[in-house]
Each structure stands twice: as C-alpha cells, then as structure tokens.
N, C-alpha and C positions, 0 to 999 in steps of 0.2 A: 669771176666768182662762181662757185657751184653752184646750180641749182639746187633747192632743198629737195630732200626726199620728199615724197607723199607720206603722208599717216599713212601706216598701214590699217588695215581695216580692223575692228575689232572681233577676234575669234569668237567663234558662239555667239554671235550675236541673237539675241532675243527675239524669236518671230512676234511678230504682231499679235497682240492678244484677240482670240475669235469672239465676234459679236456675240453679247449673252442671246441666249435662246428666249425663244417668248415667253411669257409667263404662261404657264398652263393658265386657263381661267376657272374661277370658282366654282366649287362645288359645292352642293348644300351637305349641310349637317345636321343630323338630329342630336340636338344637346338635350342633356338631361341629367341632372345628378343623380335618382336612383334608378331609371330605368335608359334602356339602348334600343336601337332598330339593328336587329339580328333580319337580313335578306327584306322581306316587306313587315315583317312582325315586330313587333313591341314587346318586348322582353327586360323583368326587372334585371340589374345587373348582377351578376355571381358576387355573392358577400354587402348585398345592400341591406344595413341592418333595416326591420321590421320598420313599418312603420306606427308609430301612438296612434291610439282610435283615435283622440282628439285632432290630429291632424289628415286624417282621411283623405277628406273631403278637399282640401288645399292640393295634396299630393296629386290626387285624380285632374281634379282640373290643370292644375300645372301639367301633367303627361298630356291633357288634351292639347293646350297652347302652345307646348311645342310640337307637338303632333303636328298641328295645322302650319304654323310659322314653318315648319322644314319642308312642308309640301307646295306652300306658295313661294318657299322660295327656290325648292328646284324648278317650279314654273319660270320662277324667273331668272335662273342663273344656269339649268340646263337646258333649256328650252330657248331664252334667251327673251322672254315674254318682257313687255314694257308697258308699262299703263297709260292709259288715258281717262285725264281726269271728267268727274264730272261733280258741281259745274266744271267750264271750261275757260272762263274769264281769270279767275285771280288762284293759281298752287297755294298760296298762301293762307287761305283761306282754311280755317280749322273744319267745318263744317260741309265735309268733301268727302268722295269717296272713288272709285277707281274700275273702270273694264282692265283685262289683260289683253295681252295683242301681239301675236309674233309678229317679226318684222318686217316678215311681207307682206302683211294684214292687207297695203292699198295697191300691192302689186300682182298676187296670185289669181289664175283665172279659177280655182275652186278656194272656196271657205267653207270651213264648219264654225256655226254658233253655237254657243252650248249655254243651257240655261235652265236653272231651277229655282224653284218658289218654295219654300218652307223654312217657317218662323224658328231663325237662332242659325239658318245654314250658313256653311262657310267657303268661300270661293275655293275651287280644288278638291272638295267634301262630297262623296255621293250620302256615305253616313256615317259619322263618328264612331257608333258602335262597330261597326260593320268592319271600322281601321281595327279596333283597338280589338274586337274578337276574332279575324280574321285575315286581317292584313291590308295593306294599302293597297295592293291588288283591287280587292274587293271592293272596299269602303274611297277610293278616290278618283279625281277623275283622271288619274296619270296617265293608265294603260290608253283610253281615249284619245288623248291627246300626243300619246306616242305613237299610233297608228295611226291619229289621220297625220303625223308627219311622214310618216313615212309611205304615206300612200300622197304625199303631195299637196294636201291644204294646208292656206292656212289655218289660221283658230283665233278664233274672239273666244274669254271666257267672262260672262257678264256679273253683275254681285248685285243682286234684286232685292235681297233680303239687308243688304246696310242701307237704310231708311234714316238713322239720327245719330246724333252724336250726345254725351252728356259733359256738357261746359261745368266748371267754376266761375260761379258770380263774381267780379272783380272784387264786391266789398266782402264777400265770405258768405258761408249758410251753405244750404242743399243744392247740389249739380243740376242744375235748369235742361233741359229734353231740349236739343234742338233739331228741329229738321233740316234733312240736303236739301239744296235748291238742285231740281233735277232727278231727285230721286226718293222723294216722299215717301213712296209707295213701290211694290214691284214693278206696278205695270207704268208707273211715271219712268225708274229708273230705265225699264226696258225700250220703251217708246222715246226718251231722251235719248239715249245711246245708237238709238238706230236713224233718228232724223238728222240728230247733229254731230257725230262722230261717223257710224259706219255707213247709210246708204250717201252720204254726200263725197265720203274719199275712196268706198271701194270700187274697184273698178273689177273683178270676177264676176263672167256671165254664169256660174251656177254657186248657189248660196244653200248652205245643207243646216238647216234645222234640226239640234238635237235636242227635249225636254225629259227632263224626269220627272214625276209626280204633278205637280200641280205647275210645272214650266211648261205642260203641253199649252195652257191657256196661255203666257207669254208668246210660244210660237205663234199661237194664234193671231196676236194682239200685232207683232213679226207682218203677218200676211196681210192683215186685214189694213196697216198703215202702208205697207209698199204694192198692193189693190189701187188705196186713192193716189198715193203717188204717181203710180202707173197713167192712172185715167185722167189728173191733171195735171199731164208731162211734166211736173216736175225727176221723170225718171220715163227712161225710154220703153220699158219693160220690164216684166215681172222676173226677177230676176234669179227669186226664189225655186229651185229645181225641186227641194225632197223636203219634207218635215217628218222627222223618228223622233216617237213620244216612245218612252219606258216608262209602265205603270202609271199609264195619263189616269187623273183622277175625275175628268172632264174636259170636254173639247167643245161639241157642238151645243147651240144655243139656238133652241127654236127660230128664234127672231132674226137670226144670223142670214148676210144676204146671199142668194143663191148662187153667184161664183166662190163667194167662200165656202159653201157647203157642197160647192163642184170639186174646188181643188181638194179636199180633204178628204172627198170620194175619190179622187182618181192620185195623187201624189202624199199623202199621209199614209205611215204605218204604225200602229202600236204595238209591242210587244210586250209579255208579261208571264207572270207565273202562273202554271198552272196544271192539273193534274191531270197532262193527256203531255203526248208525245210533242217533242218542241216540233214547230212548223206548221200543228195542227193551226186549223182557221178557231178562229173563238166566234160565229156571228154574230150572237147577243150582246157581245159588246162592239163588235162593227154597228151594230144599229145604233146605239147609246154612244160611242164613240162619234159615228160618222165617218169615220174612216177605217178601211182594214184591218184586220186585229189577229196577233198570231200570238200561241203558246212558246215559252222558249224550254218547258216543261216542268215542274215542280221545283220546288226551294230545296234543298240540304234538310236532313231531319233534323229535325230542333230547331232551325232558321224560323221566325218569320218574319224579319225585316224582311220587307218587300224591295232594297235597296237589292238585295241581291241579283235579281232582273239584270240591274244594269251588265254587268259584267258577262253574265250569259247570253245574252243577244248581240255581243258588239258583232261579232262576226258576220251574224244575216245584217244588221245594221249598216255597215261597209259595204256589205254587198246589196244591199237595196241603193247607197248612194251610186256606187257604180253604175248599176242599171237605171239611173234618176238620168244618170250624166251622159249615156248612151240614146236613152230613149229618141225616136225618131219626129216625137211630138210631143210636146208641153202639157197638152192637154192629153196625150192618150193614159189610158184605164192603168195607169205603173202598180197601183194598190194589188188589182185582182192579178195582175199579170203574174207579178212578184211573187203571191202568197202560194200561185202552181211552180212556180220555179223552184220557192222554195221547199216545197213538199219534195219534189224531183230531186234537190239535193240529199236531202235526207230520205230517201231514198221508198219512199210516200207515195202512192195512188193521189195526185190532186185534185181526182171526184171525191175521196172515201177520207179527206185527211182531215175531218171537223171534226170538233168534239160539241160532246154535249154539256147544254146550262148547268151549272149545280143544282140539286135539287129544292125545292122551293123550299123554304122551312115554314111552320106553324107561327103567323106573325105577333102572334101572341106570348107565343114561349119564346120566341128571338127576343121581344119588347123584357119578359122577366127575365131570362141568362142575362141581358147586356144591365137591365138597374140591377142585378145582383155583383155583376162583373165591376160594376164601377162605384160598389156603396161601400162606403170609408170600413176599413177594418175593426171589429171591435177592441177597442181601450182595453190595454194592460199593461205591466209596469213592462219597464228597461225601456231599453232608444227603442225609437220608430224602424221601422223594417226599413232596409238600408236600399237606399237608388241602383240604381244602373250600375257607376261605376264604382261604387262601394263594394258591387256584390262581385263584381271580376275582380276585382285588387281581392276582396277577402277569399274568394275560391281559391288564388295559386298562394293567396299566407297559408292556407291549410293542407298545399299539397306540397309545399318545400320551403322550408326554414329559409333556402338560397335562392326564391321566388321562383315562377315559371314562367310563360308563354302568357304575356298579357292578352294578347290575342285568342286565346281557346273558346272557349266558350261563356257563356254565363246564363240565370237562369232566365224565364218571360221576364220583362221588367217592363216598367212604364214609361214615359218619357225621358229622355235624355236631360242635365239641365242645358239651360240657355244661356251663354255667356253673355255680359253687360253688353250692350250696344248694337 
C-alpha cells in the first residue's frame, strides 16, 4: 500500500508576530481647559473665551494647581521620584504626608537634599509667581534636580510646609484641622525625615545641603541632629560634606555650639542678590550669616522676588559641591577657599572682589516708609485692588482679546494666596 504523501507545507506562511515594543513610560502633562505650557511658560490658549470677573479668582487658582500637580508629577514620572511616607507605620492613614526620593536615594555615594520653609510652599515650587511670570525654569525646582542628575546624585526633595490635613467629621459640621504625626511643624517634618527615613537607609559618604530662604535653618536643624548622631555613634561620621543656602534669611544663633558654628565657617555658602558683580564676597552678611556669603548679582529690573537667586547661582552652587566633594579635609576652610576660586572664575581679583553694605538708612524714616507701605488703602467704591494673580490674568485680557504669555510680568503685588492645607 503507498505511502501517504506528506502535507505540503503551507505557502506564505505567516512569520511569527514580533514582540510588542515597550511601552514608552509616562509623561506628565499640563492640563488645563483655558490655558497651556508653551516650552517652560504658561500661556492662555489661542480662542479661550474671556474670562467673567466673577470667576477670576477660580480660574487663577485652578492655573496654579495644575501648575504645581504637572511639576510633581514630572518629578515623579520623569525623574522617576517615589515617596516616602511620613508617618511611616499605616499608607492608609488620611493624615500623612510624603519626602520624594529617586531610586537610588539608599544606593548613591553623593546626595543632594533640598529644602525650604515658607507658609503655603509647594514641593517642586521655588515660587509660584516666579512660574506663572517667568517660567518654570525660574520659579521651580526642575532645573536643580536635572542637574544634580546629571552630575550623579541622588535627590531627597522634603515637604516642611504640609503640617495638617482638614478632615470631615463623620457626623457632619466644619472640617476639624488635623495634625501629621511626624510632621507638625517644619522642623519636626525635617528632623523626622532624616532620623527615621534618610540617615538610617542612606549609605552616600558625601550629603549636599541645599536651602532657600528660611530652609537654610532646616539645614541647620540637618547638621546640628547628624553632630549628635555623629558623637553618640549612632552614625560613624558626619557625613554631611557642603550646605548651599540661597537667600538664607537666618542661620547662625548665638547660643549655637561651636562645631556648628565651625562647620558653617568652614563648609556653608550662601548666595544672593545683590547689586555688585556676582562672586563678589558680601561680608556683612558673612558675619550675620556665619557662613560665606557671595553676590550672584542683581534681580532682572522690575523683579523683586528674591526667588530669583535661586536659578542664578545654580551653577557656582554645583560648583561649590564639587569642590566640597574633592576637598582634602572635612574640616578645611572650603567657604573662603571657594569664594577666591570663585572671583577667579569670573574673572575677579579675589583681594578686591567685596562689595560694600548698602547704606545705612535714617531708622526713623525706614520705621514711617514701611507703617506707610503697609497701611490699608483708603476706602472707595468698585472691588478691592485686585491680588497677585488677578493683576497677571487682567494685564494679558488687556493686551489680546486671544490671551498672552501668562508668565510676563505683573505689577509689585503682595502675597501670593495660600492654598487650603
């Protein structure tokens, strides 16, 4: 009997379909129904009708919360930033709040901490206005935290200023104030975060301190807990290499003990604005400071958010941790060393590179400008002179029916508001 043929094979037969490709991973977006992020700017959209005076106010704040929600979240979805909670016992817990942390937070041999103290600030925020008139450049802390990656650390970014939460009573009535456990206060949230999250898991022998305004005294707070750490071994050494304060508003505290008032002589620098060539030494506020103090030279005219600073000094900033991280001794003089390096870079005599105090003013006429500057407007009919973000939304309604460049300018104004919580 014959053997059967074989099947023949099927012609064309169908190659194997190729593994899908990865999924790209997320990027953040800035959503927003009348306005867009045009490059770092904030810009209303072409054809967004006007908005009612009645709803200003709504509008403005909405642009700010998505402002900041698209900035923590490219923290954390281009950066790839993960939080750590505080407390640390139960997620679940309504009453919480959150460090950021790239992922090699307990594996890199350098870290940068970043940290600032002012009431209503927002994690990833150097200044709201500063976003919304100038760009996220400016006003965030992106550019920071894209350069120390790329110069190799990693990065804590801390949240001092979320202190409470406001609950709904189960049986109903007014939202009851609660406070974090852990984070009360700044300096509890700071001093939490660094005994029981970061000095017990990081293992980097150089730790880079960076404060703005009134976070220079968190650094402080920083050094002065891993001092006692240090000395009752629960930590082998100080591990802390450099502290860079932008526009410290206060550092040294008479009663302070004098290895803290050593290290902030010899490894602390502050920089700031001012109206002498950047590099120049500032002394008088080296004295008042206690630590080194350099100009990074005047604001932008019409600026005077002092957030500006930040962005101007990153560069000698980077380059003061470098020199922190080479240094041949922990204890030697890196302050005064630095501040002649830096004259040298900018190209500076480091005998002749001070500048002088501003001059004293008549304490008496300072005392009547400032009750003049801060006594209520006199009473007259229509609305009240309009905030902050009122007066930049009404500048570009009046310079194009099709909006313009939220970010331009706006005039002196007063505080920013403070969103709930």
């Amino acid at each position: 009997e014959p053997e059967p043929e074989p099947e023949p094979e099927p012609e064309d037969a169908a190659a194997p379909a190729p593994a899908p490709a990865p999924a790209e991973p997320a990027a953040a977006v800035f959503t927003h129904e009348t306005h867009e992020l045009v490059g770092d700017k904030i810009q209303r959209k072409a054809g967004a009708p006007p908005c009612p005076e009645e709803r200003q106010m709504s509008e403005e704040l909405s642009v700010l919360e998505a402002l900041v929600s698209y900035i923590q979240a490219k923290l954390q979805l281009d950066h790839v930033m993960i939080p750590q909670w505080i407390p640390q016992d139960d997620e679940a817990l309504d009453a919480k709040t959150s460090i950021l942390v790239t992922p090699d937070w307990t594996t890199a041999s350098k870290i940068l901490v970043v940290l600032q103290n002012a009431s209503g600030s927002q994690l990833g925020v150097w200044s709201r206005t500063l976003c919304l008139q100038h760009g996220l450049n400016r006003g965030s802390m992106l550019p920071y935290i894209e350069r120390a990656r790329a110069e190799g650390y990693a990065v804590v970014v801390l949240r001092p200023n979320t202190n409470s939460i406001m609950r709904e009573p189960e049986g109903g009535g007014r939202p009851v104030k609660v406070p974090i456990e852990g984070s009360t206060s700044p300096e509890d949230h700071t001093l939490f975060a660094w005994d029981n999250i970061l000095a017990p898991n990081v293992t980097a022998d150089h730790v880079a301190l960076l404060g703005y305004g009134n976070g220079a005294i968190l650094c402080k707070e920083i050094l002065q807990r891993q001092i006692v750490r240090t000395e009752s071994g629960a930590d082998t050494t100080n591990r802390i290499a450099a502290i860079a304060t932008i526009e410290a508003s206060h550092v040294l505290e008479e009663d302070d003990a004098a290895d803290v008032k050593t290290f902030l002589r010899q490894r602390a620098v502050n920089w700031e604005s001012y109206d002498a060539p950047a590099a120049y030494r500032l002394p008088w506020r080296t004295e008042r400071l206690g630590c080194t103090s350099l100009s990074v030279g005047p604001k932008a005219d019409g600026v005077d958010n002092v957030a500006w600073s930040v962005l101007s000094a990153m560069d000698s900033v980077f380059r003061y941790f470098a020199a922190a991280r080479e240094a041949a001794s922990p204890s030697s003089p890196l302050g005064q060393d630095f501040a002649a390096a830096e004259a040298r870079v900018a190209g500076l005599d480091p005998a002749t590179a001070q500048a002088e105090p501003p001059a004293v003013e008549d304490p008496v006429a300072a005392a009547a400008a400032a009750a003049a500057a801060s006594a209520p407007a006199p009473s007259k009919t229509g609305p009240a002179k309009a905030g902050i973000f009122q007066r930049i939304f009404q500048y570009h309604r009046t310079q194009s029916s099709n909006g313009g460049a939220v970010a331009a300018a706006a005039a002196k104004a007063g505080p920013a508001p403070t969103p709930a919580g």
